[in-house]
C-alpha positions in Angstrom: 60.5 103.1 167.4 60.5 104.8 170.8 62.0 107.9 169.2 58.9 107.9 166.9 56.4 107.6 168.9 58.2 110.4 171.5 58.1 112.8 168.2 54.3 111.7 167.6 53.5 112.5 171.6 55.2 116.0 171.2 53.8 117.0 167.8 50.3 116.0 169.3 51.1 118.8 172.1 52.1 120.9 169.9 49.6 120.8 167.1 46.6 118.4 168.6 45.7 115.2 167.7 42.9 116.0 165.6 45.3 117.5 163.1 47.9 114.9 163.3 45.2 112.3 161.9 43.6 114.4 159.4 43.4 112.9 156.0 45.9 115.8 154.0 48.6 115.0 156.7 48.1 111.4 156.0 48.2 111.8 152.5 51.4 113.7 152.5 53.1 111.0 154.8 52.1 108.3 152.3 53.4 110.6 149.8 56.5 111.0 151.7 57.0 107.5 153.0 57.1 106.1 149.4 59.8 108.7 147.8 61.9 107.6 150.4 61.4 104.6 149.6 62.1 105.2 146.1 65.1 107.3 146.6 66.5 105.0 148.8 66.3 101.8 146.2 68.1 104.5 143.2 70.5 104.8 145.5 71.5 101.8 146.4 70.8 100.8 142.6 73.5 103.3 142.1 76.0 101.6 144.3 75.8 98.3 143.2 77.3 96.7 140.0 75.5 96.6 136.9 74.1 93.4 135.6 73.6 92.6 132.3 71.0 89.5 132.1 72.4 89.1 128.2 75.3 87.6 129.4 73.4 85.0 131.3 71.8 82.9 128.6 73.3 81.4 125.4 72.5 83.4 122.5 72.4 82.7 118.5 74.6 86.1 117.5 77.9 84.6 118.5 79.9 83.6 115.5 80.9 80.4 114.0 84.5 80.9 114.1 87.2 83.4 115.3 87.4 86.7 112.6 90.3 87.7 114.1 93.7 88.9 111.7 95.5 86.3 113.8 93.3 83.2 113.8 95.4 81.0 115.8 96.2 83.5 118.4 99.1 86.3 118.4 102.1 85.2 119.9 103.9 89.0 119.1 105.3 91.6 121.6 103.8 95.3 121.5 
């Protein structure tokens, strides 16, 4: 925070205050402040597992019984 408001202090010298609160600039901060938002959420969407919300919740498609060529189970080596 105190780095922020040194930046704001010394862009103010630099540029003036009247420009610093001048509705383009404020415009393109909002427009800036919400893509990091956004980029910052696909990222960490990217790093997380995935979830699948299917698997949470009994569904009808299962099947009644097992289709498998080895309906009791397969006791065989590879």
């Amino acid at each position: 925070m105190l780095a922020q408001a040194s930046a704001v202090v010394a862009a103010q010298g630099l540029v003036g205050g009247s420009v610093l609160q001048s509705g383009p600039l404020r415009v393109l901060a909002a427009f800036v402040t919400i893509n990091t938002v956004m980029y910052s959420a696909l990222a960490l969407a990217k790093i997380l597992p995935k979830l699948y919300p299917g698997g949470w919740f009994p569904s009808r498609n299962r099947r009644a019984e097992d289709r498998s060529i080895y309906p009791e189970g397969w006791d065989g080596e590879r």
